[in-house]
C-alpha positions in Angstrom: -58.0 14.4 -26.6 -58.5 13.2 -23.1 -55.5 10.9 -21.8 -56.6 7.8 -19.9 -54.3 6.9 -16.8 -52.0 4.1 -17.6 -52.4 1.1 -14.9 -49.8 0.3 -13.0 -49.8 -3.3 -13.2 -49.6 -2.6 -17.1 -46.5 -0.7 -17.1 -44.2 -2.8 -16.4 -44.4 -4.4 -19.9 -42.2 -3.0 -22.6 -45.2 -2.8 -25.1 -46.7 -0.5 -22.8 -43.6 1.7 -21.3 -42.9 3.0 -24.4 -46.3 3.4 -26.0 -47.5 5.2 -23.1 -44.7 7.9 -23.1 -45.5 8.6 -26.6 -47.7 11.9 -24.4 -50.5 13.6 -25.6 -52.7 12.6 -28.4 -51.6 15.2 -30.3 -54.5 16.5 -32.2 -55.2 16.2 -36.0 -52.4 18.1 -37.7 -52.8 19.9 -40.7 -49.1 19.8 -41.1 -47.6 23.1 -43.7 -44.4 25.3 -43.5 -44.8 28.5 -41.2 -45.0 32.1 -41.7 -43.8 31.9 -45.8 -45.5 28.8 -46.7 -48.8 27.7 -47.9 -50.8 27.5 -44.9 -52.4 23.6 -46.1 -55.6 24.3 -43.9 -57.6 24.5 -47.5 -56.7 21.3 -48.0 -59.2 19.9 -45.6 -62.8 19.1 -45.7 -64.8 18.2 -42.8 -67.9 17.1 -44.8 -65.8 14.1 -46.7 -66.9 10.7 -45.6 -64.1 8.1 -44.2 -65.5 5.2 -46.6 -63.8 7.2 -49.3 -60.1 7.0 -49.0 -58.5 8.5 -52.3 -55.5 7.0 -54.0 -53.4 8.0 -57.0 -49.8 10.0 -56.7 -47.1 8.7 -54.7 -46.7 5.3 -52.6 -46.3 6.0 -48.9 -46.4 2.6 -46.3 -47.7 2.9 -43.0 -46.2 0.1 -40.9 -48.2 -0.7 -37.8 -48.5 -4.1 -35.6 -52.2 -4.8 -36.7 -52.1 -8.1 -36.1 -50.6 -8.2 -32.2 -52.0 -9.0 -29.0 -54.7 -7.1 -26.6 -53.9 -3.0 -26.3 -51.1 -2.7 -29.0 -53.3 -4.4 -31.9 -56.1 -1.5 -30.5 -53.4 1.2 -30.7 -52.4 0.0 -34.4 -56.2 0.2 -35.5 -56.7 3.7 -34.0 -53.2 5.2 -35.7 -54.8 3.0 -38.9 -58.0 4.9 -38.5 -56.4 8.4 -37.9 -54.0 7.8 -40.7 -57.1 7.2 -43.0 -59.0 10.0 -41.5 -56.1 12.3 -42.6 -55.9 11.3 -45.9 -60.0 11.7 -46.5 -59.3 15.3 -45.0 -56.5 16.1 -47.8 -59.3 15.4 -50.3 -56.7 15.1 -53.3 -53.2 14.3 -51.3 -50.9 13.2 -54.3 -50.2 9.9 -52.4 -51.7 6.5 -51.8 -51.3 4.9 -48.3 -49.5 1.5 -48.7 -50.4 -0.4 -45.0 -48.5 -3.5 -43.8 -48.9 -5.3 -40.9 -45.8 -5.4 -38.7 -46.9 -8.0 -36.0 -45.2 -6.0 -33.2 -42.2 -7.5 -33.8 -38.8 -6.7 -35.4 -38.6 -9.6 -38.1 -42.3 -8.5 -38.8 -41.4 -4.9 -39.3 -38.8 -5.6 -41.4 -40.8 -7.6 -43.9 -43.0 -5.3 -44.0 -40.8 -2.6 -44.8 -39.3 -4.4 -47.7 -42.7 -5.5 -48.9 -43.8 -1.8 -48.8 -40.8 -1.0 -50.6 -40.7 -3.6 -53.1 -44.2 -2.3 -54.5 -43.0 1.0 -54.5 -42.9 3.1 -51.4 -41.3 6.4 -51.5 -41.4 7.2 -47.8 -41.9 4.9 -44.8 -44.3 6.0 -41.9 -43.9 4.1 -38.4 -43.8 1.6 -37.0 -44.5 2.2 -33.2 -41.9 0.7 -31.1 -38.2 1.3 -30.8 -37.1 -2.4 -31.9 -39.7 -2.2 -34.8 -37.8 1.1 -35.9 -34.3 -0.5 -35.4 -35.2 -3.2 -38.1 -36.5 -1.2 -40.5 -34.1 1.3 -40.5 -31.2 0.0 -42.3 -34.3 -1.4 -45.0 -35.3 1.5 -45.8 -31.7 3.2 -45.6 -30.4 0.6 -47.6 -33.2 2.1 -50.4 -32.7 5.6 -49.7 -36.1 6.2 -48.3 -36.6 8.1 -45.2 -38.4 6.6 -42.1 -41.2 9.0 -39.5 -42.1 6.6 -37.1 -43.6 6.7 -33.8 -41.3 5.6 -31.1 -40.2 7.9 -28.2 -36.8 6.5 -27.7 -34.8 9.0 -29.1 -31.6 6.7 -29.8 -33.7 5.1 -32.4 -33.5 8.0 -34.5 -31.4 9.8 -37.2 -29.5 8.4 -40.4 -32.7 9.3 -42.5 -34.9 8.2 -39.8 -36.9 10.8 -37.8 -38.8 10.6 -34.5 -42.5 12.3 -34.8 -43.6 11.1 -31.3 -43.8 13.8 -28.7 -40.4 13.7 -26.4 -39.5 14.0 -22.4 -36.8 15.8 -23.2 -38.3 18.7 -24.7 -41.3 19.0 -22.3 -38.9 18.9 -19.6 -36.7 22.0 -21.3 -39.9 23.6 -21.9 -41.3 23.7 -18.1 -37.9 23.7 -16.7 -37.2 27.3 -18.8 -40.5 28.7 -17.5 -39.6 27.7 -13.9 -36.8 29.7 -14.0 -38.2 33.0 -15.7 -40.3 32.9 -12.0 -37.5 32.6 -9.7 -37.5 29.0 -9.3 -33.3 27.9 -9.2 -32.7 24.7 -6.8 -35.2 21.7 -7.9 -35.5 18.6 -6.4 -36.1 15.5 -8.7 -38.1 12.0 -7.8 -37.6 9.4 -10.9 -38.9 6.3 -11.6 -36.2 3.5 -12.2 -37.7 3.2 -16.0 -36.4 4.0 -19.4 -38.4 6.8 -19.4 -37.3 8.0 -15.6 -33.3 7.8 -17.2 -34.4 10.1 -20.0 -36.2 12.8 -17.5 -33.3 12.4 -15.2 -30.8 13.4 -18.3 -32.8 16.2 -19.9 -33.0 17.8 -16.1 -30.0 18.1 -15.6 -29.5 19.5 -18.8 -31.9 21.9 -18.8 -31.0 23.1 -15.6 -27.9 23.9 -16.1 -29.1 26.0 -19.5 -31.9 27.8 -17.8 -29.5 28.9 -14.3 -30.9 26.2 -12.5 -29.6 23.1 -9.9 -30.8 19.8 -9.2 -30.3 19.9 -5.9 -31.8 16.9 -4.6 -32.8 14.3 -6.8 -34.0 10.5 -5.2 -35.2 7.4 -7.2 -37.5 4.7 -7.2 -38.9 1.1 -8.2 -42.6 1.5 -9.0 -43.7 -0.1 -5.9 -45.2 0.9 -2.8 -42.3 0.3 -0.2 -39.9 1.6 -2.7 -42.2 5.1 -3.1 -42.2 5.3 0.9 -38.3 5.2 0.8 -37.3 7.0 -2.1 -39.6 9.8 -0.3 -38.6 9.6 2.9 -35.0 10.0 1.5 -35.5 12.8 -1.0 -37.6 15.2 2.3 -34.4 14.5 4.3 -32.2 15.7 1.9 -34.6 18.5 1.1 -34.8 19.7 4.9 -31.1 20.3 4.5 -30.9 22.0 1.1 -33.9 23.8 0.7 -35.8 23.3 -3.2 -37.9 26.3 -5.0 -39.7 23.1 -7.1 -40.3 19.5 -6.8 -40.3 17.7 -10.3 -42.7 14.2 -10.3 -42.3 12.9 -13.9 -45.3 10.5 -12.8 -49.5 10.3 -13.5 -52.0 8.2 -12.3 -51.9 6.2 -9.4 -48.0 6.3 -9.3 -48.0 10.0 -8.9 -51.0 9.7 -6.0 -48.9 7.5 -4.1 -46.4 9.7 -4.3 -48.7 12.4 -3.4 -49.8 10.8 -0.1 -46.3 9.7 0.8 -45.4 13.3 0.5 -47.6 15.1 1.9 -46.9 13.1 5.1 -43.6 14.4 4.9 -44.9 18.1 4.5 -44.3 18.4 0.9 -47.7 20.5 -0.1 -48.2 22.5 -3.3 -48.4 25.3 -0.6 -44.7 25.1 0.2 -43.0 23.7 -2.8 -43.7 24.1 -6.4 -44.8 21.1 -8.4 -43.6 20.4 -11.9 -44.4 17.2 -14.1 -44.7 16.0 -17.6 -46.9 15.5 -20.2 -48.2 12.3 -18.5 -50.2 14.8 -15.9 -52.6 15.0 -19.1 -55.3 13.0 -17.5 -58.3 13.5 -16.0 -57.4 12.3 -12.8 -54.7 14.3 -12.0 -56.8 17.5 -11.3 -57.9 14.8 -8.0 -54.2 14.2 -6.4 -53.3 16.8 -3.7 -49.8 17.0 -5.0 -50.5 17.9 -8.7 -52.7 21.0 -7.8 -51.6 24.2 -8.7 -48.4 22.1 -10.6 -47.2 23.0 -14.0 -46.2 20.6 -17.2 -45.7 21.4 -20.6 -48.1 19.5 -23.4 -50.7 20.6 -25.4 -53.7 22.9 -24.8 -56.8 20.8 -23.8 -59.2 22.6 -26.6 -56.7 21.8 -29.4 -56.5 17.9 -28.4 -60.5 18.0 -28.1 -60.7 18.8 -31.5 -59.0 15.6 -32.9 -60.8 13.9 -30.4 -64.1 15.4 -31.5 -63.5 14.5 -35.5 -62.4 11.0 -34.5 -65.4 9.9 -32.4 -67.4 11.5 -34.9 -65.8 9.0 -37.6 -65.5 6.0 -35.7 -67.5 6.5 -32.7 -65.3 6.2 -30.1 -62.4 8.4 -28.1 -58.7 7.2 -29.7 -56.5 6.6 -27.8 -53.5 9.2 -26.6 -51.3 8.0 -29.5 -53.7 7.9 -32.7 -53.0 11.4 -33.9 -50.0 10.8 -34.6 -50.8 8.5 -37.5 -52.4 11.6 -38.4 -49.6 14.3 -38.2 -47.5 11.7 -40.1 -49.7 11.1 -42.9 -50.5 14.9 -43.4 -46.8 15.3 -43.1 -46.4 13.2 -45.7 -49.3 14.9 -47.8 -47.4 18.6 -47.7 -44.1 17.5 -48.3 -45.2 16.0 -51.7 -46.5 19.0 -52.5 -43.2 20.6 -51.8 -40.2 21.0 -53.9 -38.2 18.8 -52.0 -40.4 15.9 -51.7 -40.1 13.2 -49.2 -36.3 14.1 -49.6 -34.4 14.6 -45.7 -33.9 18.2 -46.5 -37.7 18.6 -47.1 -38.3 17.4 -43.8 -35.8 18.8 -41.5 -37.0 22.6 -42.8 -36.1 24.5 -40.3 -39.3 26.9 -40.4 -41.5 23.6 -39.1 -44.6 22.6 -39.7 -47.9 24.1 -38.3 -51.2 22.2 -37.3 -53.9 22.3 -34.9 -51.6 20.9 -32.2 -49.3 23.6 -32.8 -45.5 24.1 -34.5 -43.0 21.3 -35.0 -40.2 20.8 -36.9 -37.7 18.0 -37.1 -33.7 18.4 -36.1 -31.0 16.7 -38.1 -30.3 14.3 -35.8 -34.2 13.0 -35.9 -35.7 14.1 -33.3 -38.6 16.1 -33.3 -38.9 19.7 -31.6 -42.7 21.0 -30.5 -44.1 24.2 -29.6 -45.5 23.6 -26.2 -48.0 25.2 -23.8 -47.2 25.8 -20.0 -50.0 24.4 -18.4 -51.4 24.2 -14.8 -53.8 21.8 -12.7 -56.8 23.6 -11.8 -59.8 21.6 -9.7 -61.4 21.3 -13.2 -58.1 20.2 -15.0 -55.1 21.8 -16.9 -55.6 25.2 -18.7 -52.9 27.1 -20.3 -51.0 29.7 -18.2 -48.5 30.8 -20.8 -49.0 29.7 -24.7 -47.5 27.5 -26.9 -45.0 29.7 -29.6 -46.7 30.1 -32.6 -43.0 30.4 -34.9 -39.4 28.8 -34.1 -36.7 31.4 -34.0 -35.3 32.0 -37.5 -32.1 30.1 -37.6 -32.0 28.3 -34.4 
């Protein structure tokens, strides 16, 4: 699934920041237990038409803001769509789909989620941002049902409520341990003064220190022009003084090629530093900024997203957008844990073999938060393509 680049005059609006950083598409998951388990694959059918969505089995709700404004209300119908798709595709899931509309807001959500549980539900899916998932939390808590929504703010999560959306902080541990198994020990960091900047920032420094690294330099700055210009003129300085194996840009789209012309300026080149970045170089116009060539990031390989993209434009004849899959992974999800002997129960979920689908392996922690196999990937003049694979197992009792 291609990644459109996010403008910059949008991302300034909450809606927006946190949607955005939700990464790849994902692809269509066929979501079953690894290695011991059933691999669910059979359960699929690619000649099933999307008018015929089956019901019977188990309530499930799917809470999504249908009914908000402009880009979130087409997001909501895309993860509607893909959640629809996915249950087509299980041909005879056990569950029925119960969809409410949230309205994008927190009241919303949370009369949704006690609708959805009032009329049964056994296991809430979404909603999509962080204050949607902080009201219906204690709802569904309060019920003993377990929430997979879709927000990528990790503090949102745990106490039964678990995090499905793809998150910086393990794409940054992922590129940050390859770095260092070639050489690479003192990075430098640029971050955006966003949410999402804070969280790279934190998992960097973490993963450094884990993988025998340093932050040596690190600079930040406002998403504006004259703020870019400083932040970089700072950060070279420093780095003339304490010399950097790697250069990490947590940026895409025209963020990231201002950054690159600032730098380059300054004599940062791919040539002399190594690049490293985040899932939001999945776009097609990174392969065109000077900066990102030759850079790595850790997502998704390109085939696998194409093939969710594919199915879905073949159903609805469009490309979804970067976040619809996961309506997809969620409702399959939902599909193989009712076939399993611990239901929608926490323990059913947080089994520590994972899951496996076409995106590749996932599994969810205790504290809610999900944990992905990911690819190494690396800009190319044609685009990313995979330089060292995504696992295809966790390690047994990690």
């Amino acid at each position: 699934m291609t990644i459109s680049a996010v403008r910059a005059s949008l991302a300034q609006r909450p809606v927006f920041r946190e949607w955005r950083y939700l990464l790849l598409a994902l692809t269509g998951l066929l979501l079953a237990a690894c290695s011991s388990s059933t691999n669910m694959g059979s359960l699929f059918s690619d000649d099933q038409s999307v008018a015929n969505i089956p019901t019977g089995g188990s309530k499930v709700a799917l809470l999504l803001p249908l009914s908000a404004t402009l880009e979130t209300q087409k997001i909501a119908t895309a993860l509607k769509q893909s959640a629809e798709m996915a249950l087509i595709d299980a041909g005879n899931p056990g569950i029925t789909l119960i969809t409410k509309d949230t309205g994008g807001t927190a009241s919303g959500a949370k009369a949704a989620a006690e609708a959805a549980l009032d009329e049964g539900a056994e296991l809430i899916l979404g909603p999509l941002l962080s204050t949607e998932v902080q009201a219906v939390s204690p709802v569904a808590r309060a019920r003993g049902v377990n929430v997979v929504a879709f927000s990528s703010v990790s503090s949102v999560a745990g106490s039964g409520t678990f995090l499905l959306a793809f998150l910086p902080e393990e794409e940054v541990g992922r590129v940050v341990r390859y770095a260092s198994s070639k050489g690479i020990r003192n990075i430098a960091a640029l971050y955006p003064q966003t949410q999402y900047g804070q969280k790279v920032e934190q998992a960097l420094a973490r993963s450094a220190s884990d993988y025998g690294a340093t932050v040596a330099v690190a600079e930040r700055y406002p998403r504006q022009q004259a703020g870019i210009s400083s932040a970089v003129t700072s950060l070279t300085t420093a780095m003339s003084a304490d010399r950097a194996d790697a250069l990490f840009l947590p940026e895409g789209g025209d963020i990231l090629r201002a950054l690159s012309t600032d730098l380059e300026q300054k004599g940062i080149t791919p040539q002399s530093t190594k690049i490293l970045g985040t899932g939001l170089w999945y776009d097609r116009a990174t392969a065109s900024i000077p900066i990102a060539r030759g850079g790595w990031y850790a997502g998704v390989a390109p085939d696998l997203i194409g093939k969710f993209e594919s199915r879905y434009a073949k159903n609805y004849g469009s490309k979804p957008p970067p976040i619809a899959s996961l309506a997809y992974d969620a409702v399959s999800l939902a599909v193989t844990l009712k076939k399993s002997k611990g239901g929608f129960s926490a323990q059913a979920i947080t089994n520590s073999v994972g899951f496996q689908g076409q995106n590749g392996i996932f599994r969810f922690r205790q504290n809610g938060l999900c944990e992905r196999g990911l690819a190494i990937l690396e800009i190319t003049e044609n685009g990313p393509k995979v330089i060292s694979p995504a696992p295809t197992r966790f390690d047994s009792g990690s």
